[in-house]
Structures are given as C-alpha cells and as structure tokens.
C-alpha positions as CSV (number, residue, x, y, z in Angstrom):
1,X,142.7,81.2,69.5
2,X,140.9,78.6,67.3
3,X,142.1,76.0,69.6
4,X,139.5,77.5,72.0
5,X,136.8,77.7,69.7
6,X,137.6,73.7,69.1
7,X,137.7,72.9,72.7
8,X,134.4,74.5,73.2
9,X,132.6,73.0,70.8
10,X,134.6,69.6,71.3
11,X,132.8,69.4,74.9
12,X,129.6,68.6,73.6
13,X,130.4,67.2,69.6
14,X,133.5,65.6,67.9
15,X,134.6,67.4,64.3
16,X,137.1,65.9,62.4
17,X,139.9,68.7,60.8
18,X,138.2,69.4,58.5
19,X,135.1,69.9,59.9
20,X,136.5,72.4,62.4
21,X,138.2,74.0,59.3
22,X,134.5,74.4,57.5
23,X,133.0,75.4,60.8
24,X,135.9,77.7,61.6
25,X,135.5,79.5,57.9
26,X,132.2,81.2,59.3
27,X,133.4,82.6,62.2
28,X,135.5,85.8,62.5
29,X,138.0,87.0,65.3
30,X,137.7,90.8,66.4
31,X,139.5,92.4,68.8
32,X,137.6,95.5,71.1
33,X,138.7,97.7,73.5
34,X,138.1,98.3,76.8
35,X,134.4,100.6,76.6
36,X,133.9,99.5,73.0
37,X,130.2,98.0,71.9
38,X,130.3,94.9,70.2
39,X,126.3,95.8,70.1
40,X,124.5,99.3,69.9
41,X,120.8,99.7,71.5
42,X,118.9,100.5,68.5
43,X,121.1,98.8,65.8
44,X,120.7,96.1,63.7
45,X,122.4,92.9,65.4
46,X,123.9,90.8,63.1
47,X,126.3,88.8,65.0
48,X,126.5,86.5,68.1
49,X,129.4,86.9,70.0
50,X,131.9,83.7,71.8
51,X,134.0,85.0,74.0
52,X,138.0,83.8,73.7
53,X,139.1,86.0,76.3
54,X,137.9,89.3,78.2
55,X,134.4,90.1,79.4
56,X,131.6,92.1,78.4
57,X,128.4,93.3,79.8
58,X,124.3,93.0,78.1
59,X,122.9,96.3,79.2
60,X,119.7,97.6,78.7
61,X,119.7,101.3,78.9
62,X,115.7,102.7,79.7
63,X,114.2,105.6,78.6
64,X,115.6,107.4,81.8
65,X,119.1,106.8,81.4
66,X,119.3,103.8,84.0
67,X,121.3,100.9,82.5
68,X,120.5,97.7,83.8
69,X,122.7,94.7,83.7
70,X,121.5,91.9,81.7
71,X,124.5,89.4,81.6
72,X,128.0,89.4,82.0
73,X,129.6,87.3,79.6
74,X,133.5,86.0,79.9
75,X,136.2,83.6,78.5
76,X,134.1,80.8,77.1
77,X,130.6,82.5,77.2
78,X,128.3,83.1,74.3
79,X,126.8,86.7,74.0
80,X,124.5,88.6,71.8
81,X,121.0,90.6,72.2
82,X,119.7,87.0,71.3
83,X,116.0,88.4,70.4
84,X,117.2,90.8,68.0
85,X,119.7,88.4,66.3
86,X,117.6,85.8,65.5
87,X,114.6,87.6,65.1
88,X,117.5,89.7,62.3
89,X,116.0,93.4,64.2
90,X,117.4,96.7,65.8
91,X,119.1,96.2,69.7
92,X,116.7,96.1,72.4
93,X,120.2,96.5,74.4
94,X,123.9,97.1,74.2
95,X,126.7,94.7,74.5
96,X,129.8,97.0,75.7
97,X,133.3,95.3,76.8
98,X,134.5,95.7,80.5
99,X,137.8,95.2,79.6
100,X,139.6,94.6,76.3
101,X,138.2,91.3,75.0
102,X,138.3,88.9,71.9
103,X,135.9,86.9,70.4
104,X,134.8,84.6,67.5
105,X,132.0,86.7,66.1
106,X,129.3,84.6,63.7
107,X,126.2,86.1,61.5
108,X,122.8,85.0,61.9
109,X,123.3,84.0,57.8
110,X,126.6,81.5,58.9
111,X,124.3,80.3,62.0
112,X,121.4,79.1,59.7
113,X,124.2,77.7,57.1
114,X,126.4,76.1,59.7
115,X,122.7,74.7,61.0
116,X,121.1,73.2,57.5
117,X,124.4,71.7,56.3
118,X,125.7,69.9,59.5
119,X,123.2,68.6,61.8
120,X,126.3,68.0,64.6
121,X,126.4,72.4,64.6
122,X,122.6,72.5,64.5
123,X,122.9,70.4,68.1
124,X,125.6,72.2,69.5
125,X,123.6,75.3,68.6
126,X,121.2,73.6,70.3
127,X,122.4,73.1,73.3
128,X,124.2,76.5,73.5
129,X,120.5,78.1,73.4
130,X,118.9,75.2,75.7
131,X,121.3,76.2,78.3
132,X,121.3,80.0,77.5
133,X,117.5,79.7,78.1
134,X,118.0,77.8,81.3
135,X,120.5,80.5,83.2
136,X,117.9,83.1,81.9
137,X,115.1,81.4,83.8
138,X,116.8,81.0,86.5
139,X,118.1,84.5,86.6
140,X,114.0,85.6,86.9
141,X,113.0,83.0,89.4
142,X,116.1,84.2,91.5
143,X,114.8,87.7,91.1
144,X,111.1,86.6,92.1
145,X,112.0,84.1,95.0
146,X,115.3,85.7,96.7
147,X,116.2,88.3,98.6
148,X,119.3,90.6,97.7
149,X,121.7,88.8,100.2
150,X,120.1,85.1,98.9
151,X,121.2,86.7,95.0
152,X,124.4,87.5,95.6
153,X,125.4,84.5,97.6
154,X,124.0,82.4,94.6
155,X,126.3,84.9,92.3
156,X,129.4,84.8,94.3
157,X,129.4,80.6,94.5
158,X,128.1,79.8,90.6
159,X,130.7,82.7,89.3
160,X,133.2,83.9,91.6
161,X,135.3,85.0,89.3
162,X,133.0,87.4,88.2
163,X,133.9,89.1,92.1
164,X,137.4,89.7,91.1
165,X,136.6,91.1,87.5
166,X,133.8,93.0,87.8
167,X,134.0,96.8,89.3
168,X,131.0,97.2,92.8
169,X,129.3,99.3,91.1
170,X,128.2,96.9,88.2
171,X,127.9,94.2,90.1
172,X,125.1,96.3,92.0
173,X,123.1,96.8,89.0
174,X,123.1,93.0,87.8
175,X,121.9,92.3,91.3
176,X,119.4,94.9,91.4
177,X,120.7,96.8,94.5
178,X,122.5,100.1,95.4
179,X,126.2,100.0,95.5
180,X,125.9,100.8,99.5
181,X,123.7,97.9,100.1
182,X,126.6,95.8,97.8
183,X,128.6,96.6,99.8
184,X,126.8,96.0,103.1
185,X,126.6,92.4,101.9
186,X,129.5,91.8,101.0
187,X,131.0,92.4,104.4
C-alpha cells in the first residue's frame, strides 16, 4: 500500500527513504465499507483523503433531499470537502464509498507540517490543488458550454472507467440528467 502512496508522489518529486518514511509517518491507512462516509454533511472535516484502491463519491445533499454528485474519486485520486478542510469547518457535503475502498487519510495539522518542514511536499501539495482546481473549472465551464450528450461524451473518453464502476443512476446525477435520458444517450 505505501508503495502506492510513493509512486504517486514520485510522479511529480523524488524523496529519498527516508523522506518517504517521514512523509509516510503523517499519513494513516483506513479501510471503509461499501456505503460508509469517509465525510458527514455538517461535520467537522479534518482529513483529506488519497485513494489506494476503491471509489467514492462528493455529494452534496440540498435542503430537499436531492444529492448531487460532486466528484467521483478512484484508485490514485485525492478527495476531501476541500473548503471545509482547509478552511478547518463543518461539511458543506458528504464523501460516501461506492464500493469498499482504502485510502491514506492525512489531517489538515500533518498538511501544514509536511508543508513548512519540506518545501518538496509543499510543491507536490501544490500541484495536487493546482490540478484539483483545474478539473473543477472545467467541470463548470462544461456545465455552462455543453449540452447533456456533449457532457457525457467528454466523461466517457477522459474517464471511462468510471462507465464500468459507477451504477446509471449516479452517473445521471454527476451529469445532471435523468437516468432515462442516461440512458437514451448512451445508446
């Protein structure tokens, strides 16, 4: 399991052993059920979440009942309600596992460590959130500038896997359709 967390971080900075070792000693590995919430709405959030295996779904749940479909995060993904981890508040949303799932979980206290004390985690941090920001931007535009067929063409080629993993009926929500019309489109 650490290997992965090594691998991933290795893709965009080198750490020596003992490096990894430090940066390993402020992470911990949970194990979840499928159904179980790594995050509650209304909760404090104290952790951010790298997926080793698994996959999860960002949810936010309105004051009607209607869950919307944030993210999906699998193998290799960070996940957290970022806004209420860094900003150390309650859950705007949930973060609930699709199927059982592992991760390397790290506090928001380990973050800012692992950040002061070595300036290579502070980049890869960096990074991590540039490119979190990026997929979040385009996310909106996609919702503002494409049509429901346009949104899940541009879902099924950038994660196909996601096709295979993920039941209809979630899928719908995270594209902002009805399952019917998923299914008209996929067809």
């Amino acid at each position: 399991m650490k290997e992965k967390l090594k691998s991933h971080i290795e893709k965009l900075t080198r750490l020596s052993d003992t490096e990894f070792s430090y940066v390993l000693s402020h992470f911990s590995y949970e194990a979840y059920k499928k159904n179980d919430f790594l995050i509650r709405q209304g909760e404090q959030v104290n952790h951010c979440f790298y997926v080793i295996s698994g996959l999860l779904k960002l949810v936010y749940n309105n004051n009607k009942g209607k869950e919307h479909i944030v993210s999906f995060a699998m193998e290799d993904w960070w996940e957290s309600d970022f806004s209420a981890y860094f900003t150390k508040s309650k859950a705007k949303m949930a973060l609930q596992c699709i199927e059982p799932t592992t991760v390397f979980s790290i506090s928001i206290s380990d973050y800012e460590k692992l950040s002061t004390e070595m300036p290579k985690m502070e980049r890869f941090f960096l990074q991590k959130s540039n490119a979190g920001f990026i997929a979040s931007q385009q996310r909106i535009l996609s919702f503002l500038t494409s049509n429901a067929k346009e949104r899940y063409e541009q879902l099924l080629e950038q994660h196909p896997m996601l096709f295979q993993k993920v039941p209809k009926t979630l899928l719908a929500s995270y594209l902002g359709v009805s399952r019917e019309t998923l299914s008209r489109l996929s067809s």
